[in-house]
N, C-alpha and C positions, 0 to 999 in steps of 0.2 A: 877278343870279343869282336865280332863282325860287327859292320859298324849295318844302318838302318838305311837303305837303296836314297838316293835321293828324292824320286818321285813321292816317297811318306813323307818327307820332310819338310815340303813343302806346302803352304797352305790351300788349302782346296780353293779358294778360288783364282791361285796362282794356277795351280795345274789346270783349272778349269779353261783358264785365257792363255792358258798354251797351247791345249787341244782344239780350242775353239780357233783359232790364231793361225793353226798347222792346215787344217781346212780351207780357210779364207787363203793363205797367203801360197798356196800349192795350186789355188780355184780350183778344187774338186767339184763346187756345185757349176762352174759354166762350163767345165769338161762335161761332165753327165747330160749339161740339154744341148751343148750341142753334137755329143752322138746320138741322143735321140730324136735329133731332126736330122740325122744323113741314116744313120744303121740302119738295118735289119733287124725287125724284132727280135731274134734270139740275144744278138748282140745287145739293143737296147736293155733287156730284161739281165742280164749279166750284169750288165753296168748298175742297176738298182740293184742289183744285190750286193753289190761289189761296197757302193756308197753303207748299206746296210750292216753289212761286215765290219767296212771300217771305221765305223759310227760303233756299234760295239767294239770294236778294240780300243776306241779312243775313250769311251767310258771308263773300261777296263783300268785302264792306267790314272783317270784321272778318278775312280776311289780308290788309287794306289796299290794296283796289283802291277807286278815286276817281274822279269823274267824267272824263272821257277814256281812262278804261282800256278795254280791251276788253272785261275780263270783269264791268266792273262797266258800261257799257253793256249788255253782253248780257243779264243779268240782270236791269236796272233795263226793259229792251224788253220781257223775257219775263213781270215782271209784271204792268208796265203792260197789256200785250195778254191776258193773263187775267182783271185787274180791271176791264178793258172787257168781256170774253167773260162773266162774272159778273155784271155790271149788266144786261146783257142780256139774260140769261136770268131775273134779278130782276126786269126791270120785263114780260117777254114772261108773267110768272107774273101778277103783278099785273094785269095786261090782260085777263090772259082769268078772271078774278073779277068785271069788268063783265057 
């Protein structure tokens, strides 16, 4: 019998102050303002989305969706594919400073 992912098992407002916790202690929110006070709006705009993404993915997990779930696949694609679409436009910035 497969046993139940850990992230179920834990009490919601356990998961809740882990994902809250992963946020703070990585400073994703003093990352975000301070490229919005150097970037490029395209970059700026990447970066809110990026935050947005990974604000749903961290949802995701903390009402216990797990790898093979749908919604934390989808989530986990939709960031992935902005944090590509933001490196991109990070290094298309950098380039053209040559």
């Amino acid at each position: 019998m497969a046993r139940e992912p850990v992230a179920r098992r834990l009490p919601l407002d356990e998961r809740i102050a882990m994902a809250r916790d992963a946020l703070r202690d990585f400073q994703v929110y003093p990352i975000r303002h301070r490229i919005s006070l150097v970037a490029p709006l395209d970059v700026d705009e990447s970066a809110c989305q990026i935050i947005k993404r990974l604000t749903d993915y961290r949802n995701a997990v903390i009402e216990g969706s797990t790898a093979g779930d749908t919604e934390f696949e989808r989530t986990c694609h939709a960031f992935n594919d902005t944090r590509q679409e933001l490196r991109d436009r990070m290094r298309a910035d950098l380039d053209s400073l040559r």
